[in-house]
C-alpha positions as CSV (number, residue, x, y, z in Angstrom):
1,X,292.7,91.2,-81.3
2,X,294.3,88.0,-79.4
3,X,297.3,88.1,-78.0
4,X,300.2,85.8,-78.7
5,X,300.8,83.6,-75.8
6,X,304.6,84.3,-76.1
7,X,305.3,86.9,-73.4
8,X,308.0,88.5,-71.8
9,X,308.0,88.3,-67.7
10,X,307.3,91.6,-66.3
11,X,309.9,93.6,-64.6
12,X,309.4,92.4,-61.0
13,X,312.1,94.0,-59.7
14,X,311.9,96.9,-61.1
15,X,308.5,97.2,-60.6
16,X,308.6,96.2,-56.5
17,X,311.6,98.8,-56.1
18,X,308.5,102.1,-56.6
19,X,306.9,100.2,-53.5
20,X,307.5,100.5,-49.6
21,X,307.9,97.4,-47.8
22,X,306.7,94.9,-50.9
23,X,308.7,92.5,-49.7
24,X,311.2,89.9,-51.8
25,X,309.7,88.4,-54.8
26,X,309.5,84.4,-54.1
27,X,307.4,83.8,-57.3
28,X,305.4,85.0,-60.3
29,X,303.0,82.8,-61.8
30,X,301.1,83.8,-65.3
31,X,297.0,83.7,-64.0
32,X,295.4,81.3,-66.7
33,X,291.9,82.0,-66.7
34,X,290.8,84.8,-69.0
35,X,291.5,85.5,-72.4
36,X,292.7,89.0,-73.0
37,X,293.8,89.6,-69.7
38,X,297.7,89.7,-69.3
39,X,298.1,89.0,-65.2
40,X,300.5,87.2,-62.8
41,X,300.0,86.4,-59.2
42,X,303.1,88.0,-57.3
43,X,304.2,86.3,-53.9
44,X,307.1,88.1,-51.6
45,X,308.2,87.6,-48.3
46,X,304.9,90.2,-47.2
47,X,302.5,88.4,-48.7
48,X,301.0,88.2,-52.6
49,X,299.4,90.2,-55.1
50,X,297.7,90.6,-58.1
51,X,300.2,91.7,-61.0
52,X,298.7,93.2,-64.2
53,X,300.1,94.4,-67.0
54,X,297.9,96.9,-69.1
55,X,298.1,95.8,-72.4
56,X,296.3,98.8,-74.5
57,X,299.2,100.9,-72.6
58,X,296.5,103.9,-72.4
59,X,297.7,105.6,-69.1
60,X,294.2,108.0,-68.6
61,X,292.1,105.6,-69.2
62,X,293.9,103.4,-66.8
63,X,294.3,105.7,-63.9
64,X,290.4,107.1,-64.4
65,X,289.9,103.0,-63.8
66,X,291.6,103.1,-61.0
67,X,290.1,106.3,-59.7
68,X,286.9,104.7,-59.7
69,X,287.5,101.6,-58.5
70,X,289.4,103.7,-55.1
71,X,285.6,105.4,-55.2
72,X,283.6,102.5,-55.5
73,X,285.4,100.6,-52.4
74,X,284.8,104.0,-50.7
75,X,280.9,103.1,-51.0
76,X,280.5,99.7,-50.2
77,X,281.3,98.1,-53.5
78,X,283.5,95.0,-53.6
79,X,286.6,95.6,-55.4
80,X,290.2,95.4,-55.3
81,X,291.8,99.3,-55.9
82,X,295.3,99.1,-56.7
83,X,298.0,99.5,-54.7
84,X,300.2,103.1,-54.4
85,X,303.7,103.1,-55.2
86,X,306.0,105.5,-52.6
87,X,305.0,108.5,-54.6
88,X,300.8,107.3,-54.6
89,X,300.9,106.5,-57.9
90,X,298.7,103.4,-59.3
91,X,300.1,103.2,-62.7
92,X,304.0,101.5,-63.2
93,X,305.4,102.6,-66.6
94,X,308.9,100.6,-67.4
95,X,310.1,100.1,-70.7
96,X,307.1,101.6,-72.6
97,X,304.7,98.9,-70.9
98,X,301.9,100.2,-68.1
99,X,302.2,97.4,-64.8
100,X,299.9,98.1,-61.7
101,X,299.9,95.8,-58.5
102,X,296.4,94.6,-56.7
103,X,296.2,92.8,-53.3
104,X,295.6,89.4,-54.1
105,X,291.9,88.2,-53.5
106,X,291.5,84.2,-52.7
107,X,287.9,83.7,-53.8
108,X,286.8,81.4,-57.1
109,X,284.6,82.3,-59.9
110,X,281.1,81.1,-60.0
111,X,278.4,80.5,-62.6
112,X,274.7,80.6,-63.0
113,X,274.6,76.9,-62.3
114,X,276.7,77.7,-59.0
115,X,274.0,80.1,-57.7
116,X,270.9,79.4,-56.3
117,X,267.7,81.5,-57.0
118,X,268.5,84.0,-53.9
119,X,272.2,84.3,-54.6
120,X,271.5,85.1,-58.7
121,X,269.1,87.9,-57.1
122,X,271.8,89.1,-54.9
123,X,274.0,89.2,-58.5
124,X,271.8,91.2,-60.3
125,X,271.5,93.9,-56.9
126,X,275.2,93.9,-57.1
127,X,274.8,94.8,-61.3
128,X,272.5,97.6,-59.8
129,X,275.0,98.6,-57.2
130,X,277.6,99.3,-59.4
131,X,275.6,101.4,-62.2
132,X,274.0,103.2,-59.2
133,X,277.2,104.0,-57.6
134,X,279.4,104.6,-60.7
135,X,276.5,107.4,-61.7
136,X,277.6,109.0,-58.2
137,X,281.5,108.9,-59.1
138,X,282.2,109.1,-62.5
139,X,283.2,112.5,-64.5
140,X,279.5,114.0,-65.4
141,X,281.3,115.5,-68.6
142,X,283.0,112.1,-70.1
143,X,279.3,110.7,-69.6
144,X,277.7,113.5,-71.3
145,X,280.0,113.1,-74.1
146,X,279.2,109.6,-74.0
147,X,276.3,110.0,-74.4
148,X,276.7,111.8,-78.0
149,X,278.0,109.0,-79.5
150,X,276.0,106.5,-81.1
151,X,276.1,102.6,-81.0
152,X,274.6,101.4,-84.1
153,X,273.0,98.2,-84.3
154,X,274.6,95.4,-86.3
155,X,273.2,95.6,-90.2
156,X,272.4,92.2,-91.5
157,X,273.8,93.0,-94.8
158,X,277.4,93.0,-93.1
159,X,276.5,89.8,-91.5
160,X,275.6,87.9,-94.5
161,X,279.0,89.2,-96.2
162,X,280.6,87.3,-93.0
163,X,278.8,84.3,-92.9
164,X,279.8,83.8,-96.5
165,X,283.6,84.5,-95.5
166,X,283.7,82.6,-92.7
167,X,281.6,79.4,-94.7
168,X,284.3,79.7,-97.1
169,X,287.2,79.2,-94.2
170,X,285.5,76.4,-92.9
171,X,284.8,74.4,-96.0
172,X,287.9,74.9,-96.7
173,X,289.8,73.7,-93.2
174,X,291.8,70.6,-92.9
175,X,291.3,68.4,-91.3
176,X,287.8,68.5,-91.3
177,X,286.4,68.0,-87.4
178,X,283.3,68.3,-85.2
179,X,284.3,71.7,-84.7
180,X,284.0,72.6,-88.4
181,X,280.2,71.0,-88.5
182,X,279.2,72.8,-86.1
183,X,280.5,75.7,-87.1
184,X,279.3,75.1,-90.8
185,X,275.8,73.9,-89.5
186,X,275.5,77.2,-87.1
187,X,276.4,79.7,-89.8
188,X,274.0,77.7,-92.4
189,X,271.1,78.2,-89.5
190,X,272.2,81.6,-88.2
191,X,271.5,83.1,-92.3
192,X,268.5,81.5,-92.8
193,X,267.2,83.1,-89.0
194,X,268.6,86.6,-90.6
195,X,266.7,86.4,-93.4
196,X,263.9,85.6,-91.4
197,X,264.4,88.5,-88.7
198,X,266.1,90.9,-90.7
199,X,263.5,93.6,-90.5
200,X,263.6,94.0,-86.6
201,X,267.3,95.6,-86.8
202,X,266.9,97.9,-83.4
203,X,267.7,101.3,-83.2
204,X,271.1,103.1,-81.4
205,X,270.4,102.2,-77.6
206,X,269.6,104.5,-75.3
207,X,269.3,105.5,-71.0
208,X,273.7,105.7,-71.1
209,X,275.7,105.6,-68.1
210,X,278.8,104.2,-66.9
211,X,279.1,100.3,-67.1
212,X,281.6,98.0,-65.6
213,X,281.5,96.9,-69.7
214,X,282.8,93.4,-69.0
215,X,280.9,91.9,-66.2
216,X,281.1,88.1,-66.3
217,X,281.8,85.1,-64.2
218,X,285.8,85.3,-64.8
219,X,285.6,89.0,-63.4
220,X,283.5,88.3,-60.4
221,X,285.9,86.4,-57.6
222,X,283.5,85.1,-54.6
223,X,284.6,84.0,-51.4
224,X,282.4,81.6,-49.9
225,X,278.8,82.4,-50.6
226,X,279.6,86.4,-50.9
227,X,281.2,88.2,-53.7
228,X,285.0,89.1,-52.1
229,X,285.4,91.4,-55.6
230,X,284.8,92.8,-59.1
231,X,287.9,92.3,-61.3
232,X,289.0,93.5,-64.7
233,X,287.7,97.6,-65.3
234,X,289.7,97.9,-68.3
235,X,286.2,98.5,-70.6
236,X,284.7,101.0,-68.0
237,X,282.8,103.3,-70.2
238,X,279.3,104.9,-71.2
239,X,277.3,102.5,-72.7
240,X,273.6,101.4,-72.2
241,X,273.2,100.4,-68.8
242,X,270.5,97.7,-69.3
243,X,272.3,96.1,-72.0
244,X,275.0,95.0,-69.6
245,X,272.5,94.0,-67.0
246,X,271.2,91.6,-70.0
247,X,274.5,90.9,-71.6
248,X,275.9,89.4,-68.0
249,X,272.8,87.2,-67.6
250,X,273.3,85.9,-71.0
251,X,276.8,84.6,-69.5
252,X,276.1,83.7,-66.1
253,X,272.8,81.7,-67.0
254,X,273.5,80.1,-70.1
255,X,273.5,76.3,-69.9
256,X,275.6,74.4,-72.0
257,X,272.5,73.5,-74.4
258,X,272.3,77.0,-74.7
259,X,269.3,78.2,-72.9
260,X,268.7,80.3,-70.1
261,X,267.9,79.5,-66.3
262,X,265.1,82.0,-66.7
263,X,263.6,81.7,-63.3
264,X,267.3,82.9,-61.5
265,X,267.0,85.3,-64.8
266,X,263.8,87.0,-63.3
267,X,265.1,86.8,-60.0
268,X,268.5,88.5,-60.7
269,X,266.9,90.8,-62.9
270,X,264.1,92.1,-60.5
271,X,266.6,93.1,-58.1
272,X,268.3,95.2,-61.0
273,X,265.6,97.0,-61.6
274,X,264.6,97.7,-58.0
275,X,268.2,99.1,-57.1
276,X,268.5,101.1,-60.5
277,X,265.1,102.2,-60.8
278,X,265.3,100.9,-64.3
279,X,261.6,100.3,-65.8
280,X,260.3,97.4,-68.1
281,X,260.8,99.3,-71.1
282,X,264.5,99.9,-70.8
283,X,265.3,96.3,-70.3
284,X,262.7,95.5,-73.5
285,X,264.8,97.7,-75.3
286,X,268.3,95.8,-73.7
287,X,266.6,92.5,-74.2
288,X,265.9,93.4,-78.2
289,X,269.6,94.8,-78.9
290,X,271.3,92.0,-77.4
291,X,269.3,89.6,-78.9
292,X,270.4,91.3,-82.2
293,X,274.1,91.5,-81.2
294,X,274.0,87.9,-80.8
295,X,272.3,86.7,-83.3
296,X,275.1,89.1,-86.0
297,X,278.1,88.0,-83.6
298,X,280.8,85.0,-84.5
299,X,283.8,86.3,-82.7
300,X,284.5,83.1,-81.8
301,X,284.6,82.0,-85.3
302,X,286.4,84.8,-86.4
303,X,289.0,84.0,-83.6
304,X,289.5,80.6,-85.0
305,X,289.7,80.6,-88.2
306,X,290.3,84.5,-89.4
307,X,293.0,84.7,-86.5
308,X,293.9,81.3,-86.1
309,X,293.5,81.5,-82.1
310,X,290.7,78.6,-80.4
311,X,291.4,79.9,-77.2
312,X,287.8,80.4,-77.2
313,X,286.5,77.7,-78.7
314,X,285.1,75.8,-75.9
315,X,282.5,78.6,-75.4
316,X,281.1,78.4,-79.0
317,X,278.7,75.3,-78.1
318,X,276.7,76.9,-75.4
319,X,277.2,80.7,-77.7
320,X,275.8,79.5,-80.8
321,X,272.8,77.3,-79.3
322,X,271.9,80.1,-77.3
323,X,271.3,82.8,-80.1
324,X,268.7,80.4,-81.7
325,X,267.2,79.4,-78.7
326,X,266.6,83.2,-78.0
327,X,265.3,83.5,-81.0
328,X,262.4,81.3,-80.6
329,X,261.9,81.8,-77.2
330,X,261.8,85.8,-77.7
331,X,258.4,86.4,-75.6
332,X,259.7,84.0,-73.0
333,X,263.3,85.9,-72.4
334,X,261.7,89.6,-72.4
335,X,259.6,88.6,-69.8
336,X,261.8,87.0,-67.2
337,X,263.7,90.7,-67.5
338,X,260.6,92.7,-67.0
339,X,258.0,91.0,-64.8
């Protein structure tokens, strides 16, 4: 769920005293970008760093992210582990809250548009990279037990119950604005695609192994024309690996009409499927399931008006257009991921 904006200011002091030689704190600025993220960019008299404050407060999950990321860097993978405190601990627990401290990474996020053809193949090798190398770190008994457990698809049935919710909300907002025709017109479109499609519901995916689970352009820092480091763990888990490799091209290389670059598509998504090994069946299967998951999803209009937070309401433009435009360009998409 969204956070409130109101927040306390983290502990600095407290939290610098568990280091050797941090330095004097000089500043702490709240990072803006991002939406669930809670983080502050720390400067002392030795230099700055990344400030994060854990909000799910889950200690094991947070060290086995750290864990991994201290792994990863080990093998060649660009990443920013965090920082031991005097005793090598990652994880700061004051007042009930969990802080950890990065190094500071100067880079800038970059998009699809940003990237030329032989930069979005280098992407999707560094995708590969990370499934390839988190396989070679990660606890062979959480991924088994990952593996177990099913992700069902979404049921249509449930998504027509929303739609009619969220019609109702926007109908019923005022003042009326283009946001709410849009929203109206999407959901009136999106229902009558359902009931078109409803019969090609996909099955639980399948070919689980650890993901990054939120790879993205706001979690992908790049210094000049290289990636300097992969941000944000906090959803590494066992998932279907081709569905990220699908679900982070759907981001990167959506234009703001809502279609996809497909030709840096099938460049970034040849390269994932050289360093994973993964065939053109698995990423049929990814394309199908997250062609599903967004043609059910409105987070973005649940945020607005079921939460009453628009934080993410610049996105739903590109979002919506792109789940129709999918849609009838099915054949055209599942073939820039497998040929």
């Amino acid at each position: 769920m969204p956070r409130s904006s109101a927040t306390a200011p983290p502990p600095v002091g407290a939290l610098l005293r568990r280091y050797e030689n941090p330095g004097e704190p000089l500043s702490c600025l709240p990072v803006t970008q991002g939406l669930l993220n809670r983080g502050y960019r720390l400067a002392t008299t030795r230099g700055a760093y990344f400030l994060k404050h854990h909000l799910d407060g889950d200690q094991e999950a947070i060290d086995r992210q750290h864990r991994a990321t201290q792994r990863l860097q080990a093998l060649g993978v660009p990443v920013a582990p965090p920082v031991e405190d005097a005793q090598g601990r990652t994880v700061a627990v004051i007042q009930g809250r969990c802080y950890a401290l990065h190094p500071w990474v100067d880079g800038r996020h970059r998009d699809g548009a940003q990237l030329t053809t032989a930069q979005s193949r280098r992407l999707g090798a560094l995708l590969g990279a990370v499934h390839t190398c988190l396989e070679r770190v990660m606890s062979p008994d959480l991924e088994q037990r990952g593996r177990a457990y099913e992700h069902p698809s979404a049921d249509p049935e449930e998504t027509f119950t929303l739609i009619d919710e969220l019609l109702g909300l926007v109908r019923g907002s005022r003042p009326q604005d283009a946001f709410d025709a849009l929203a109206e017109h999407r959901l009136l479109e999106r229902r009558a695609l359902l009931r078109r499609h409803a019969d090609r519901r996909p099955p639980p995916g399948s070919a689980r192994g650890w993901v990054h689970g939120d790879f993205h352009p706001l979690n992908l820092l790049y210094r000049g024309q290289e990636p300097a480091a992969i941000v944000d763990w906090d959803r590494l888990g066992v998932h279907p690996r081709a569905e990220e490799a699908v679900r982070a091209a759907a981001i990167f290389f959506v234009r703001p009409t809502g279609e996809l670059e497909l030709p840096k598509v099938r460049a970034y998504a040849r390269a994932y499927r050289r360093t994973t090994g993964a065939d053109p069946a698995e990423l049929t299967a990814a394309v199908h399931r997250v062609w599903w998951e967004r043609l059910n999803d409105f987070w973005i209009l649940r945020w607005r008006y079921q939460l009453h937070d628009r934080r993410a309401d610049p996105q739903f433009p590109a979002t919506s257009a792109l789940a129709v435009w999918w849609t009838h360009e099915y054949d055209a998409v599942r073939e820039a991921f497998t040929t």
